[in-house]
C-alpha positions in Angstrom: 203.0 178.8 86.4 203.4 176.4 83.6 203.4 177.4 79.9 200.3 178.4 78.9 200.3 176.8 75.2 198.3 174.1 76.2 196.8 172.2 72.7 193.3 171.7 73.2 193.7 167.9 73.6 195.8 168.4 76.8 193.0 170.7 78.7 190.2 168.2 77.8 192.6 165.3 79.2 193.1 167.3 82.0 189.7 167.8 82.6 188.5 164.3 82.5 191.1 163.9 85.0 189.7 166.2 87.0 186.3 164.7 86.9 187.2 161.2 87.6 189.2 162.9 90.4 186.1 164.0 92.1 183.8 161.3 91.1 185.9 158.4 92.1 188.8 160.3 95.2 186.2 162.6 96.4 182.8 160.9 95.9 181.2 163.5 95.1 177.9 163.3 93.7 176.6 163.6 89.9 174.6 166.9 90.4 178.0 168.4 92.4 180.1 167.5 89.8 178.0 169.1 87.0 177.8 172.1 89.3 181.7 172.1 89.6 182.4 172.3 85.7 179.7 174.5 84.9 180.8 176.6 87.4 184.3 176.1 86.0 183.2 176.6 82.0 181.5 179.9 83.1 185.5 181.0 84.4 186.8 179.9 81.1 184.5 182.4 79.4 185.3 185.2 81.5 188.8 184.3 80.8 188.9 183.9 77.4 187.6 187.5 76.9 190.8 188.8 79.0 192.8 186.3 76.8 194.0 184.7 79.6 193.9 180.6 79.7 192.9 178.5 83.2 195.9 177.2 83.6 197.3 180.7 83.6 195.4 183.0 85.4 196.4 185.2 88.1 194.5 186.0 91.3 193.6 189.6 90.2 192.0 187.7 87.3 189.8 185.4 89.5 189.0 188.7 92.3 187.9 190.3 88.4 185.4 187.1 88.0 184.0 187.9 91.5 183.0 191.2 90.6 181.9 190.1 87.4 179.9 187.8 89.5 178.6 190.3 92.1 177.7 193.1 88.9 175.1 190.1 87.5 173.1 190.3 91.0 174.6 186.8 92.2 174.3 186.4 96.1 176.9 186.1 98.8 175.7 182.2 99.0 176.5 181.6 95.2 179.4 183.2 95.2 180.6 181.1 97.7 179.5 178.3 95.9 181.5 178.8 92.9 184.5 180.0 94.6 184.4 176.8 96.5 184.5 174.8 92.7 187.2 177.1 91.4 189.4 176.6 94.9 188.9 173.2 94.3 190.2 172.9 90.5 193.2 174.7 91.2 194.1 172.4 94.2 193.6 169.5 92.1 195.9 171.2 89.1 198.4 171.6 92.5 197.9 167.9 93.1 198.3 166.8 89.6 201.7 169.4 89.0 199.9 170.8 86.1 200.5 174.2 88.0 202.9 175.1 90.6 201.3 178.2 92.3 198.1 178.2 93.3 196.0 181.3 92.6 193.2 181.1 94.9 195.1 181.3 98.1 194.8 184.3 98.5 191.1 184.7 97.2 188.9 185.5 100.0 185.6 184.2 100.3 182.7 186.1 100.5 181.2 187.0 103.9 177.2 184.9 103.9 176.4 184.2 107.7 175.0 181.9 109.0 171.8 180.5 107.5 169.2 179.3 110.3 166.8 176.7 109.2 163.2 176.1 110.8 163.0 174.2 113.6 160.0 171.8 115.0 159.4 171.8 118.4 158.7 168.0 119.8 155.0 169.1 120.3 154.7 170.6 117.1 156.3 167.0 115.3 153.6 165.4 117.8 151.2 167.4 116.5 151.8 166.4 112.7 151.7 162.8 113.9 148.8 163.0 115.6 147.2 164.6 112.4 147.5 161.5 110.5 144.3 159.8 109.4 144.8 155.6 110.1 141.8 154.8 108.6 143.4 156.1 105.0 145.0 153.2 102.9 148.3 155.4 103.1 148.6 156.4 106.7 150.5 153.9 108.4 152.9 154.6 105.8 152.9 158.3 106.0 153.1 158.2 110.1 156.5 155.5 109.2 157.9 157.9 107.3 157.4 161.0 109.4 159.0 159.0 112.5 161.8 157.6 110.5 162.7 160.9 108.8 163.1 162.9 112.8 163.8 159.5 114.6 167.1 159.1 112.1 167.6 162.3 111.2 167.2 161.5 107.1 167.8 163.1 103.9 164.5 163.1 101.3 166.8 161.3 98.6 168.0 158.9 101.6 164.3 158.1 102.3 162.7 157.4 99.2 165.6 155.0 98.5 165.8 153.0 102.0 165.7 149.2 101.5 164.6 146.6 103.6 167.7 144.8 103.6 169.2 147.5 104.9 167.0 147.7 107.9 168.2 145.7 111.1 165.7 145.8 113.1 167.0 143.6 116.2 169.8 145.3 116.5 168.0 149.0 116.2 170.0 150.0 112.9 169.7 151.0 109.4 172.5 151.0 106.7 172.0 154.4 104.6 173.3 155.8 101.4 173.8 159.4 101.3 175.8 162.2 99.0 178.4 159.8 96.9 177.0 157.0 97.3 178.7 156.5 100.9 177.3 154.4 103.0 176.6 155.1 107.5 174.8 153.2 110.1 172.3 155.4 111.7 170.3 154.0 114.6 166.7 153.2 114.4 164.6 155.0 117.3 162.1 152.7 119.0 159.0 154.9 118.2 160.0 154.3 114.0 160.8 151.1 114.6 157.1 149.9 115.4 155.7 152.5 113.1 157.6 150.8 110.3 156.4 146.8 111.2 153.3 148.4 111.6 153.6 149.5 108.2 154.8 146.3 106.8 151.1 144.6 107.5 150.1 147.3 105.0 153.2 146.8 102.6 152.5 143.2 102.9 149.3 143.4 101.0 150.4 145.6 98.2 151.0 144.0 94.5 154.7 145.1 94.0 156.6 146.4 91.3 159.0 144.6 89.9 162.5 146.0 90.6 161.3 147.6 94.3 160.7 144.3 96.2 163.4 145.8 98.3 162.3 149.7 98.4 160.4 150.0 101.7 158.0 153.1 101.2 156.1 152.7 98.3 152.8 154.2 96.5 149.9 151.7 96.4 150.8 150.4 92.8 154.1 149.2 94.5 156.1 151.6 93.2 159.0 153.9 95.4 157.5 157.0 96.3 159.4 160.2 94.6 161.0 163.2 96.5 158.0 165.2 95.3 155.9 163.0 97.1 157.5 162.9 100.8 157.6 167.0 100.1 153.9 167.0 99.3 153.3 164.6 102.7 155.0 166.5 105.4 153.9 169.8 104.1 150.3 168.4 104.0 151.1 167.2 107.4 152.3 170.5 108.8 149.4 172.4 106.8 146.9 170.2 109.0 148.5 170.2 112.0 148.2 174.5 112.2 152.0 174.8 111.8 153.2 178.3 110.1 157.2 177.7 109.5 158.3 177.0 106.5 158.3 173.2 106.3 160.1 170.6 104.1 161.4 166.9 104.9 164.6 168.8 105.2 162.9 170.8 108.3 162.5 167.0 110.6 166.1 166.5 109.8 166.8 169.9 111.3 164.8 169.0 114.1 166.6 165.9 115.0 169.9 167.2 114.9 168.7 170.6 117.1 167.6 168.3 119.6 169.9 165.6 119.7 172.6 168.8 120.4 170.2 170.5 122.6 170.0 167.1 125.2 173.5 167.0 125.1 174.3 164.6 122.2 177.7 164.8 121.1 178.5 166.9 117.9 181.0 164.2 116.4 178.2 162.1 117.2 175.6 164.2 115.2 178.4 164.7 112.4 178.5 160.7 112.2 174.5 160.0 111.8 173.6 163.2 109.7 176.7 161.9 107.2 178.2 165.3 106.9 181.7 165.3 105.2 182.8 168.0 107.5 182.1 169.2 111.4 181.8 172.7 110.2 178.5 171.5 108.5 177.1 170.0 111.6 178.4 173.7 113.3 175.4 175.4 112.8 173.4 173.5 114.5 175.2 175.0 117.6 173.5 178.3 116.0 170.2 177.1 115.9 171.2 176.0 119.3 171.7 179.0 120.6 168.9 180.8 119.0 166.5 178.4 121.0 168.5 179.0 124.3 168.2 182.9 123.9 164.5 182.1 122.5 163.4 180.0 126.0 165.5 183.2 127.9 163.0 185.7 126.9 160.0 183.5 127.2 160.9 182.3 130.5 163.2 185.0 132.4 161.1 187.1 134.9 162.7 190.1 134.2 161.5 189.3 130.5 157.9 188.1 131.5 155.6 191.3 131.6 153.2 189.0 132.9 155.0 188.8 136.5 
């Protein structure tokens, strides 16, 4: 380890380094980053109190954070989460040769499963569709958006700021920004294709904003709609359409992926259009996968049908 007489001066430089490091090398987004350092300041405290500096801790002194961690009620998930931010900053101190030994090697991270998100069957999305009133000023619009949010498999925050100049609509494309402002092509299904020209007659009529000539869903004083908003839609939607699950815009993203995998898509594939960093991400849709297969079993296997 190096010298742990750091001046105060040298930890704050290193620490801007650090967050340039993961805004500009890694991309990461705003809200991650701020999750990172607080996640990082909250160590420094528990440190401090065992007079031991960042730079110089010791893996028993980050297993003692843990169960400082696990003695304040946080769960397995958090945990994880913060581990992941600490594992981080000490690679980077590794990368930068302000350390040479990294003490989170050999910190294990806690054991959280697998969490399996609600799925929508294709009848139950139809069913949410067909729920739509068309006669309301807003429901072309909300039947585009429910199409383009399963057809493409998008994030809320991706929706609310798609842009028409992004849409390609001959060629059955759409250029998105996701997490860190990285940019995908994700195809554009046939069905949201004509839902969202069918839209534009609507869209064409509305007395714009300034600033979101280019924003393609917007409220009817011409403004983008917020992430509140699309929530409030598709739960309204589901409420209507009888459907008990616990529902989110998050939920027709699930959907698309589960069966896009479930038809035999590729999972590379999946990994490219859902804009997830890493395969293991896109893993657990293999899960949710498998929790439909043994699902359709024991609905449809005789030996499991009390009926035959």
């Amino acid at each position: 380890m190096v010298n742990s007489s750091r001046s105060l001066s040298d930890i704050r430089m290193i620490n801007r380094h650090y967050h340039n490091y993961l805004l500009l090398e890694r991309s990461l987004s705003k809200k991650t980053i701020e999750a990172y350092e607080s996640d990082l300041q909250q160590l420094d405290v528990f440190l401090k109190e065992r007079e031991v500096s960042l730079d110089n801790a010791t893996v028993d002194d980050l297993r003692a954070f843990i169960y400082e961690l696990n003695k304040q009620g946080k769960t397995a998930r958090t945990q994880a989460r913060i581990i992941s931010g600490v594992k981080s900053y000490y690679r980077y101190l590794i990368y930068s040769n302000d350390i040479q030994e990294d003490p989170t090697e050999l910190l294990e991270m806690p054991k959280i499963g697998f969490y399996l998100p609600d799925v929508l069957s294709l009848e139950e999305i139809n069913r949410m569709v067909a729920s739509i009133d068309l006669s309301k000023p807003e429901g072309q619009r909300n039947k585009a958006i429910i199409e383009t949010l399963y057809g493409s498999g998008l994030r809320v925050s991706e929706l609310v700021e798609l842009k028409l100049s992004h849409i390609y609509r001959n060629e059955g494309y759409m250029l998105v920004e996701g997490k860190g402002s990285k940019q995908r092509l994700v195809p554009l299904s046939d069905v949201a294709k004509q839902q969202i020209e069918l839209w534009m007659i609507d869209r064409n009529c509305l007395k714009i904003a300034h600033g979101e000539e280019d924003i393609l869903f917007l409220n009817r004083r011409g403004h983008r709609l917020t992430r509140a908003m699309i929530f409030h839609i598709v739960k309204e939607l589901a409420l209507m359409a009888g459907i008990k699950k616990s529902i989110s815009p998050h939920t027709l993203r699930h959907s698309f992926a589960t069966h896009l995998l479930h038809n035999g898509a590729n999972l590379l594939a999946i990994q490219k259009m859902l804009g997830h960093e890493s395969l293991t991400t896109t893993e657990i849709y293999t899960h949710i996968d498998d929790a439909f297969l043994r699902e359709e079993i024991l609905k449809y296997h005789p030996k499991n049908n009390k009926n035959k």
